[in-house]
Every structure is written in structure tokens, then in C-alpha cells.
N, C-alpha and C positions, 0 to 999 in steps of 0.2 A: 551868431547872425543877428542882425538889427532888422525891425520887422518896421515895415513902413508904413505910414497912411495913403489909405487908399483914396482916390478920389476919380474913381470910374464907375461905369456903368454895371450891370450885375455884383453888387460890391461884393456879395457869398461864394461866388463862385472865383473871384478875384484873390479873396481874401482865404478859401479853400487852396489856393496855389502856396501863397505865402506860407501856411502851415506847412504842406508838405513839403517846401522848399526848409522851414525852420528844424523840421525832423531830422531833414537831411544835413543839413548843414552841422548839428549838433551832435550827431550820431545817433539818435534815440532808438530804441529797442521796445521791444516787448515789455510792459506794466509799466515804462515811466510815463510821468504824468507830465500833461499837457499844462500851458499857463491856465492860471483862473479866465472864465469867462470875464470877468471884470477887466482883466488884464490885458487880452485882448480887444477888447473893446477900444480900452484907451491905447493902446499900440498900434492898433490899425487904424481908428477912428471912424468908429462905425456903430450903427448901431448894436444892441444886442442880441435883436433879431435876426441881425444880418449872420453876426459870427454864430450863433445855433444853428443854423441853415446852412454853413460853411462844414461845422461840426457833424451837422445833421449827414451830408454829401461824405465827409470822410469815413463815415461810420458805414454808409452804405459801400464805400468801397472795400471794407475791411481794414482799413488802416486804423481808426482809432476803436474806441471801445468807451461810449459813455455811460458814467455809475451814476444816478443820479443821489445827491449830498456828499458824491465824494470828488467828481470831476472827470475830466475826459483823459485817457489813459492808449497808451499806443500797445495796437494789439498785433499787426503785422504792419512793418513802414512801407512793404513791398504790395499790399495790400491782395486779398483773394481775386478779385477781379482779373486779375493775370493770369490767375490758374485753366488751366482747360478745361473747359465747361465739363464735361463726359466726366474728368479727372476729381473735378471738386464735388460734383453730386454723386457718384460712388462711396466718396467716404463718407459721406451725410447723410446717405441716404434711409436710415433708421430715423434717424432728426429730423429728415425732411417729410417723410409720411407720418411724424405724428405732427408736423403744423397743418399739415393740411388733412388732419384727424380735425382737431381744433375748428380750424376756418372751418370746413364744410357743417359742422355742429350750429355754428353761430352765425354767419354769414347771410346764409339763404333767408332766415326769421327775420336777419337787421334789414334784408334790402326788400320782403315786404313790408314789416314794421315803416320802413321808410316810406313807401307808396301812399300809407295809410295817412304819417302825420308829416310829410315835409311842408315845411310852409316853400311860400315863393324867394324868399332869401335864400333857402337849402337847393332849391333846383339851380339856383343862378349858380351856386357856387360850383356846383356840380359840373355843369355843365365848363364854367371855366376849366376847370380842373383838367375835365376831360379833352377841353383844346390844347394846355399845356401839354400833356400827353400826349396828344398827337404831332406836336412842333418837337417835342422831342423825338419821335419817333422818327422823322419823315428825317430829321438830321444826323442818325445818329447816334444819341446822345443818352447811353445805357442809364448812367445817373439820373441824368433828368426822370428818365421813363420811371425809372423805380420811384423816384420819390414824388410822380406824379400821381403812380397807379398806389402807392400808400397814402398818400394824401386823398384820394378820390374814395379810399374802404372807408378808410376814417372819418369822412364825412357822410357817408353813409348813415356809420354810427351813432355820430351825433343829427342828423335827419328824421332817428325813430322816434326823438324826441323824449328817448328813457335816458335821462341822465346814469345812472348804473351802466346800464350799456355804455354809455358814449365813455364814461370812465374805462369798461372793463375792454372796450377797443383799443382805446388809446393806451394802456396800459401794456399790452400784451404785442402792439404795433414793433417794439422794439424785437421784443423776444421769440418774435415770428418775421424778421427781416431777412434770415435766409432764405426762405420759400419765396418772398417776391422777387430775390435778389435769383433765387436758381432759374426758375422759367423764364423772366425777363432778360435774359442773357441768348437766351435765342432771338434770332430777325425774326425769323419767322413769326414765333410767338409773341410777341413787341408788337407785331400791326394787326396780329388778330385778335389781341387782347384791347386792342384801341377800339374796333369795333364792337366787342362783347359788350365795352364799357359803354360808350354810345347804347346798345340794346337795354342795358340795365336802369341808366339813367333816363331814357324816353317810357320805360316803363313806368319809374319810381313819378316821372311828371304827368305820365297819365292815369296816375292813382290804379295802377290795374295790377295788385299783391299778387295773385298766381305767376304774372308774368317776372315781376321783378324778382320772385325766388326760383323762380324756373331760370330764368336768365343768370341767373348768382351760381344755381347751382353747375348748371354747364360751362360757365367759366372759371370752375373752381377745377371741374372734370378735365378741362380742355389743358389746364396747366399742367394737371396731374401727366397729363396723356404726353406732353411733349416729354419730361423727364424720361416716361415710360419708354418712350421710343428711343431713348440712348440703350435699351436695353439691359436693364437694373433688375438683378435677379429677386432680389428683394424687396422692389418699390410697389407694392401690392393696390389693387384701385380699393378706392374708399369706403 
């Protein structure tokens, strides 16, 4: 398959098709590797930003799997997003109570930490963030929501203004993608997670630290609590 330049609107999300139309066309499977980002870049004609964020989007569906210094790597072409929700948090469900071991450890400290030192550039962002979120939600559009409500932690992170933090968030963002990826998958939890985040962010802008881990911590609970309600014998609260 020949991979074309793009010259539209959303160009990652454009350019996210094209990939999964080149998988298929090619036959790819499981561990082969994707072109170099450079490669796409000039294939599509786009920025580099743009194809990360394409990349980013696949990953979140499960289809690829990016190593970072080795490349991006097909992990299922059919991707988990297909799977039935009930069906795919079952078997993960050891995996998924220790991410949200993790989060809840770190979370709550980053989004006072954040109340304390956001400047006004962190709240702006924030609050974008949290609109894209909501645009996604109000259409829809499972991806977006996930990579809006990862994008929205992760500024957080960098908001407490501990560089170490904002590192060890963004680091662990990847390796903690199934947890946002499981609760997110509910409607349900999609628009009340849009509100939580609204609660957390008018917090972190009103400088008021009990609220902002108080609000962090109930929206870490509330995620936990929709899994729970699939009824997972295993999925223990935190």
C-alpha cells in the first residue's frame, strides 16, 4: 500500500486511518514494526507532532505498542477496544488494581501540589483540556476522551511544578494506559468523569489543596467503583 499526503483537517486523526488501513493492507501482525517516525512524517506529509498523536491514538486503541528507541510495533491489528468491556477487565483485572494502587499513591499529593504552584498558563491549559474532553464526550468519541483525560493527569503533573514529578508522570502515563482505557469505556463514566475533572481543576484554580486531593481522590474511587460494578471478584477497593 502507498501511503498518501494528507492535506486535511485533524491531520492525526486522518493520518491514524491511513496506518490502520497500511496494517491491513500489508497483512501485519503482532511485533512487526511500524515505519520510522521520520518515515512517516515524509509519507504522509505532516508534521511530527501530528504522526505521534496518530501513533499516540493507536496505541490507545491497542493496536500498536510504542518502545521508546526502538519504534512503534503492532500489538493487536484488530485492537482491544473491540473487546467487551466486562470481558477485557476480567482478564486484567490483577493489572488493573495495581494501576490504580499506583495512581491513587500519587495523584491526590500531585493535584494539591498543583493548587499550590500552578501558575496561570497551567490553569489555562487545564481547563482546555478539560473542554476537549467534554467535545469528545458529548460525541462519542472513546479516543478522544482517553487521550484527553491522560492529557488533563498529566498536566496536573507538570502544574506541581516538581519537575521529578512531572517526569515520573509522564513516564508511567504509558504503563498505566489500561486503567484509563478500562473505566473510560463506560458512557456512563465518560460524563461523570468530565465533571470530576471540571471539580478538580476549579479547585487546583482556586488554590484550595484539600479540595483538589479530595476531588482527585474521589475520582480515582469513582473509576475504581464502575469496574467494581461489572462485578470482579477480585477487583478489591483501594
Amino acid at each position: 500500500m502507498n501511503l498518501k499526503p494528507i492535506a486535511k483537517s485533524r491531520l492525526s486523526e486522518v493520518a491514524m486511518q491511513q496506518i490502520k488501513a497500511l496494517v491491513a493492507s500489508e497483512g501485519m501482525g503482532p511485533g512487526d514494526r511500524l515505519p520510522t517516525e521520520r518515515e512517516l512524517v515524509e509519507k504522509l506529509a505532516i508534521s511530527r507532532s501530528s504522526v505521534r498523536e496518530a501513533l499516540r491514538m493507536l496505541e490507545i486503541m491497542g493496536i500498536v505498542e510504542v518502545k521508546p528507541g526502538r519504534g512503534a510495533f503492532i500489538k493487536d491489528p484488530g485492537g482491544d477496544l473491540a473487546v467487551p468491556l466486562a470481558s477485557w477487565v476480567t482478564l486484567n483485572r490483577t493489572t488493573l488494581f495495581k494501576y490504580f494502587e499506583v495512581r491513587m499513591v500519587l495523584e491526590p499529593g500531585c493535584a494539591a501540589l498543583a493548587a499550590r504552584n500552578a501558575t496561570a498558563d497551567d490553569i489555562a491549559q487545564l481547563k482546555s483540556r478539560l473542554a476537549e474532553f467534554a467535545a469528545s464526550q458529548a460525541c462519542g468519541d472513546i479516543v478522544g476522551c482517553i487521550e484527553a483525560d491522560m492529557g488533563f493527569h498529566a498536566l496536573i503533573g507538570s502544574a506541581t511544578g516538581n519537575n521529578i514529578l512531572r517526569e515520573l508522570i509522564d513516564n508511567i502515563g504509558g504503563m498505566l494506559l489500561d486503567s484509563w482505557k478500562a473505566a473510560l469505556r463506560d458512557e456512563n463514566r465518560a460524563r461523570q468523569s468530565v465533571r470530576e475533572h471540571r471539580e478538580i481543576c476549579e479547585a487546583i484554580a482556586a488554590r484550595d489543596e484539600a479540595a483538589a486531593r479530595r476531588f482527585m481522590e474521589r475520582h480515582l474511587e469513582n473509576a475504581l467503583e464502575t469496574l467494581r460494578k461489572l462485578r470482579l471478584k477480585n477487583l478489591d477497593p483501594v
